[in-house]
BABAVO-904770 format. One record per residue: z, x, y of N, C-alpha, C in turn. Coordinates in steps of 0.02 Angstrom, whole numbers, plus 50000, padded with zeros to 5 digits. Example, Ala and Ser with C-alpha at 12.3 -4.5 7.8 and 13.67 -1.06 7.14 Angstrom:
BEGIN
503905066049716503905061549775503905066049835503545064249888503575068449947503945064550002
END
This chain:
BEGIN
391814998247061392004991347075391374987447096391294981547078390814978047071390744974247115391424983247092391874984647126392014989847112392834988947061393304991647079393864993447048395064990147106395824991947070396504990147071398334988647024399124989046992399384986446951400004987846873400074984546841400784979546906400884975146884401404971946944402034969046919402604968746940403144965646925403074959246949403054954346937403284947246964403824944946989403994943947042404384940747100404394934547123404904932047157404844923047161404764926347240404714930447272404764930547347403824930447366403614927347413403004930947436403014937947460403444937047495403534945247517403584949847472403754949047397403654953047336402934953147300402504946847328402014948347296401594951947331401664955647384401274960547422401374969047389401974968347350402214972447307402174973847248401954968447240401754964947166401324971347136400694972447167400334978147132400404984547167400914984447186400914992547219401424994847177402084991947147402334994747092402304993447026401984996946998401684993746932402284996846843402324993946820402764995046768402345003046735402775006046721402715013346699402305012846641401665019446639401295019646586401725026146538401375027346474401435033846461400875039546432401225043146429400595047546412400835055446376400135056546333400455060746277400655068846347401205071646309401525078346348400985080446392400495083546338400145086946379399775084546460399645079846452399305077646516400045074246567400675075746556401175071746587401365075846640401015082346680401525084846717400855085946767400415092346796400325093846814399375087246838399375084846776398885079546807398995071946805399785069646810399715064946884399395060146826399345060146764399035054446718399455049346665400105050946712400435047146641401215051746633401835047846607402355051546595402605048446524403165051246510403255050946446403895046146427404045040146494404715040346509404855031746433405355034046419405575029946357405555022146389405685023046440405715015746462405345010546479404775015746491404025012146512404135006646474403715000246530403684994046503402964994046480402474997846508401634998446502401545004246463401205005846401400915012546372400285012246354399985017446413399555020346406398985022146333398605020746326398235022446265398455030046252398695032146161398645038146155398165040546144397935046946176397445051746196397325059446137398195058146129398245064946089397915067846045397495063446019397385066045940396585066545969396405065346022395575069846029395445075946035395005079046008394865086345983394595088246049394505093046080393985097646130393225098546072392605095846105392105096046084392025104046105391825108946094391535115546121390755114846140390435110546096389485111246143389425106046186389985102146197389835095646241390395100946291390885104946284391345106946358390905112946383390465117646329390165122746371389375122346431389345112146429388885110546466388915109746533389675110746567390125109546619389865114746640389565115546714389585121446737390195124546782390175129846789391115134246817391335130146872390965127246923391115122946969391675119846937391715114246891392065110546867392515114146824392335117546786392895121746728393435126346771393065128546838393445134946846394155134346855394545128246861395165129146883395235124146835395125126246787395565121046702395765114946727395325111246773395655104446768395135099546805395075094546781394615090246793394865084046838394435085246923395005083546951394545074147002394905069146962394495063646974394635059347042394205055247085394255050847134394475044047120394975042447131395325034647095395735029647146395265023147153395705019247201396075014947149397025016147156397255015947108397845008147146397355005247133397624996847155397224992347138396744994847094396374989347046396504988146973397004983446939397274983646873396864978146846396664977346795397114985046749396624992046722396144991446780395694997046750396015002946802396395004646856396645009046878397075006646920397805008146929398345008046969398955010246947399475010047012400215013447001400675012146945400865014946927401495014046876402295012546925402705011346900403065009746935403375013746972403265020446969403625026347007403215028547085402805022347070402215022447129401985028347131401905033647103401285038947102401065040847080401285037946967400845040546913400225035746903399525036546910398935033046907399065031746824398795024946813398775021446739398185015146738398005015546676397485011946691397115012746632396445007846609396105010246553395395016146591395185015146657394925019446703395125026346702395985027246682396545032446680396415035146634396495031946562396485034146515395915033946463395325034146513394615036746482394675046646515394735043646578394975050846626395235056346577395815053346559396195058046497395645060746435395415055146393395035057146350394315060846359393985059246440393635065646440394025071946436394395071746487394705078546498394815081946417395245078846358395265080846297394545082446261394175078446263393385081946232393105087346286393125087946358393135094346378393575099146377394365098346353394775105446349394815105946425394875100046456395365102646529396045096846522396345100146588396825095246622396645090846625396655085346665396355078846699397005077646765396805076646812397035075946856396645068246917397035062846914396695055646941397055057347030396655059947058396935058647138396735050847157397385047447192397305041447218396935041347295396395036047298396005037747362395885028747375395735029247430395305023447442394825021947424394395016647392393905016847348393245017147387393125016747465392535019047503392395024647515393065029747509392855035147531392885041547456392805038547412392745042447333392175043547342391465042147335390945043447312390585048847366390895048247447390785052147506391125060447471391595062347412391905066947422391465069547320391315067047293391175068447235390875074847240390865078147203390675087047228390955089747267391505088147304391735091647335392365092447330392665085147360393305084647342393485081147267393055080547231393265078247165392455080747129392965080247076392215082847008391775077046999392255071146982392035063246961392285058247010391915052647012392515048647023392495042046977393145040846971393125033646901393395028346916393245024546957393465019846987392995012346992393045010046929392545006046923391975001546979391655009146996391055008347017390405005647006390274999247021389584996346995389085000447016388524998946969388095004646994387645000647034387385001747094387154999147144386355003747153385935002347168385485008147193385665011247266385845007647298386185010247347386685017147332387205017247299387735021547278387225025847238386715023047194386455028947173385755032947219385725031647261385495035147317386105042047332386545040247322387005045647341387595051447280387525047447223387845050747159387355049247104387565053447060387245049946985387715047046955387315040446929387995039246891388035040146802388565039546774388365036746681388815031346651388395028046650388655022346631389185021246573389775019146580390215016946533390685010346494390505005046546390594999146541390304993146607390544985646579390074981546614390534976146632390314973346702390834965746718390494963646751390594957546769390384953546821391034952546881390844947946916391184946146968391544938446968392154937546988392524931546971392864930947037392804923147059393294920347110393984916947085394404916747139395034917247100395404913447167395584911347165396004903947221396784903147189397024897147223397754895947223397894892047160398164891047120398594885847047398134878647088397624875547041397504871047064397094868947117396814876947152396434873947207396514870747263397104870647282397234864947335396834864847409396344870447420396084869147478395344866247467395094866647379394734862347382394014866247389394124872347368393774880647362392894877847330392494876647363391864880447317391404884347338391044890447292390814894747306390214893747337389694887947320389324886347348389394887547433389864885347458389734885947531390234890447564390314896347576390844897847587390754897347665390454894847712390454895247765391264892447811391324894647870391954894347888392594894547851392504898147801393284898447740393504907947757393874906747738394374911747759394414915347684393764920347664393784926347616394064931347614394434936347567394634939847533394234945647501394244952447519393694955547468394124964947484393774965347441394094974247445393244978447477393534982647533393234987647569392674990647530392114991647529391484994447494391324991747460391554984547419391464982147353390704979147369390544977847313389904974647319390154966347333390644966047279390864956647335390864956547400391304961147428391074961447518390324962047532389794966347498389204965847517388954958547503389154954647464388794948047434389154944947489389764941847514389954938047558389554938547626389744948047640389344947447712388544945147714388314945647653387684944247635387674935647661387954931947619388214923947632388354922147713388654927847735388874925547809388274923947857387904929347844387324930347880386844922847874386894918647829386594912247840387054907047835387614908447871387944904247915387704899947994387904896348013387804894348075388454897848117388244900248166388744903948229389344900848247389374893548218390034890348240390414891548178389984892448114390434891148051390264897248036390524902848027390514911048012390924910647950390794915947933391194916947867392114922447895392644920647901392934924247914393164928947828393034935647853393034939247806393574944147792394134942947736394574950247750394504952947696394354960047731394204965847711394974970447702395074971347634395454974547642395354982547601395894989247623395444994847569395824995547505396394988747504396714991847425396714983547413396384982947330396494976147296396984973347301397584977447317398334972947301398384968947368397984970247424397984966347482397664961347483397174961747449396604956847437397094950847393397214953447349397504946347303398394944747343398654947047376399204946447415398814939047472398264942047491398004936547539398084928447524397874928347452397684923547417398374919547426398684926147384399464921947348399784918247413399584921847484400144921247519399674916247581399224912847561399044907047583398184911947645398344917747657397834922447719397204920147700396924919247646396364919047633396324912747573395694908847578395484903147532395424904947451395304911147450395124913347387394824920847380394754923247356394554931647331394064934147294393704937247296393014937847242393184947047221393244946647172393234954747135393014953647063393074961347039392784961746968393254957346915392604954346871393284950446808393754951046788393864959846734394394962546731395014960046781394774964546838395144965246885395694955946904395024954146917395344947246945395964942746879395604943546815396054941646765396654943146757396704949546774397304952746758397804950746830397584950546885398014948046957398254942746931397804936046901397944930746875398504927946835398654932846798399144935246763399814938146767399564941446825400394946746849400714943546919400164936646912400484933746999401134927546992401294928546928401684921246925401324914846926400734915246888400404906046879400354904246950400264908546989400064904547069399324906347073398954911447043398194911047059397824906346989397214906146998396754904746930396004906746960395554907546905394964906946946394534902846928394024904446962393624896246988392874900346965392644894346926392004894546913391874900046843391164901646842391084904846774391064912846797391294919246786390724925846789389964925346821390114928746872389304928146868389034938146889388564938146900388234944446904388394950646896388444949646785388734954746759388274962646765388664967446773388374972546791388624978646757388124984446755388514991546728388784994646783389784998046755389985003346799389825011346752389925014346820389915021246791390355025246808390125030946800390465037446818390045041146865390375041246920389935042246972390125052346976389455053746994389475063546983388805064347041388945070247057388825073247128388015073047120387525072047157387135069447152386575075247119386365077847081385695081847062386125088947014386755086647000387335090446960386965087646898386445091146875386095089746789386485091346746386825094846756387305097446689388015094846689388235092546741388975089046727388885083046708388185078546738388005073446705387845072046634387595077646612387535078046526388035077546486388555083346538389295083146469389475078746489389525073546549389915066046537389615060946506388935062946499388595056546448388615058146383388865064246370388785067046284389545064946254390115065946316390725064846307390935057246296390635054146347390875045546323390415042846267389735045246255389615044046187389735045446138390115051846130390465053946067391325048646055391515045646114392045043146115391905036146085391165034646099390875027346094390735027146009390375034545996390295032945915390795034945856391225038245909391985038045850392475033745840392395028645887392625021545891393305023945947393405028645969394065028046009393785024546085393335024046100393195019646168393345014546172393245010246103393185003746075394155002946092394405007246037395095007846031395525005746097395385011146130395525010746223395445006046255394785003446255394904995046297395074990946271395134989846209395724982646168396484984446176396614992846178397284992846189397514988246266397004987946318397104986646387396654977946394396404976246339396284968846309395714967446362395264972546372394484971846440393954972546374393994973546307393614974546261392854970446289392804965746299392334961646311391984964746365391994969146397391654975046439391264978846402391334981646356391174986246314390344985846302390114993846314389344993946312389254999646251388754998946199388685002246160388265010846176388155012046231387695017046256387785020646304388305028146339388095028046380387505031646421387235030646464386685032546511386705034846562386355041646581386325043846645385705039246707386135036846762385765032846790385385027346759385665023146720385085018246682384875014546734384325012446695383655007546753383945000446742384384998846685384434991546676385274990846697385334994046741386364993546773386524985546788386064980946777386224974046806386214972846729386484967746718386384963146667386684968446590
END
């Protein structure tokens, strides 16, 4: 997340739109990945489906680059704050993860010949557990030098950052000054780093009041429900709230400080970093990557390359 993460039902209640992205309309997903990794079900009714996955082959010289750490228990087991839509969040049963974040997850797992398994986490405390408590984590993580002080990442797609206010603006929102306004941001994001950044050349009477929250669906709940002036998260992300809020948000102004996310992996892990950069480039030059984010309509993300740790993650 640039950030960062629900698909949402629409409600005329406010009190539903706090709900809004915590129950998200049901994805699906091919058999195999529908039971034991938590990626998807198969249910006829789903209103949301999942990109199909099925028909990717297990690479064998891109899965025997995995070292046993990761292979040994047949399942590839990922870090996901699953309240940022539409690149990761709940389905409506509130505990199958869906997402195009989800269902890259899946398609590694198929070019490595594992499970895939998306544990839902808070998105500050994923990158603290990578190697340990998770193999990966995929949670559209901008790559920061900061964060890469602490993981490697490989790059797989790119966004910027978008503000996003009430139908119309009515408080009269500009980004230029956010001093004394009442912000919106999700926990670790780099928008929270850019605001608190902003606050800091505030004057002491006019502070930036800042809410911090650790799941997106609170963040844009703020908005809808008058808590906060406006919200800053990743484009994707913010477009799609825009969308699932009932014509009460829009956003304001152009994209700005488009950036590469990755796949964040345990830090000096040379070889799990290889098979994830060999794996999303084989996905990139067989065109199913391409496939995957137009099914989830973020196509305009799309990077032709990916890279372990690239030097050019901005722009």
């Amino acid at each position: 997340m640039s950030f960062s993460m629900g698909i949402k039902t629409v409600t005329a209640a406010a009190l539903s739109a706090a709900m809004l992205f915590a129950t998200a309309a049901c994805g699906t997903s091919d058999a195999s990945d529908s039971s034991a990794s938590g990626s998807g079900s198969s249910d006829s009714s789903s209103k949301i489906e999942s990109f199909d996955v099925s028909g990717i082959q297990k690479d064998e010289e891109i899965a025997k680059l995995l070292p046993e750490s990761v292979t040994k228990d047949g399942v590839l087991t990922v870090g996901t704050d699953t309240s940022y839509a539409p690149a990761e969040f709940l389905a409506e049963d509130g505990k199958t993860p869906v997402g195009y974040d989800v269902d890259l997850t899946k398609a590694l797992g198929k070019v490595f010949g594992l499970k895939t398994e998306n544990v839902t986490s808070t998105f500050d405390s994923i990158i603290p557990s990578v190697g340990s408590k998770y193999d990966l984590g995929i949670s559209s993580f901008t790559i920061t030098p900061e964060r890469a002080q602490a993981v490697d990442f490989v790059s797989y797609y790119k966004a910027g950052s978008t503000w996003v206010v009430k139908k119309g603006n009515p408080e009269k929102f500009d980004s230029s000054n956010l001093c004394g306004l009442k912000i919106a941001v999700q926990t670790g994001t780099t928008q929270e780093e850019e605001v608190t950044a902003a606050d800091k050349k505030c004057p002491a009477d006019k502070k930036i009041d800042i809410l911090s929250n650790k799941l997106q669906t609170d963040v844009t709940t703020n908005v809808v429900t008058g808590k906060a002036v406006a919200f800053y998260a990743d484009s994707p992300v913010a477009g799609y709230a825009i969308s699932q809020t009932g014509d009460q948000l829009e956003s304001y102004g152009e994209d700005v400080g488009v950036a590469k996310q990755g796949v964040a992996i345990k830090k000096g892990d040379t070889a799990t970093a290889e098979a994830v950069q060999k794996a999303i480039q084989k996905l990139m030059d067989d065109g199913t990557y391409t496939k995957l984010l137009d099914h989830w309509g973020v196509k305009s993300g799309a990077i032709d390359k990916a890279e372990i740790n690239p030097t050019d993650a901005e722009g």
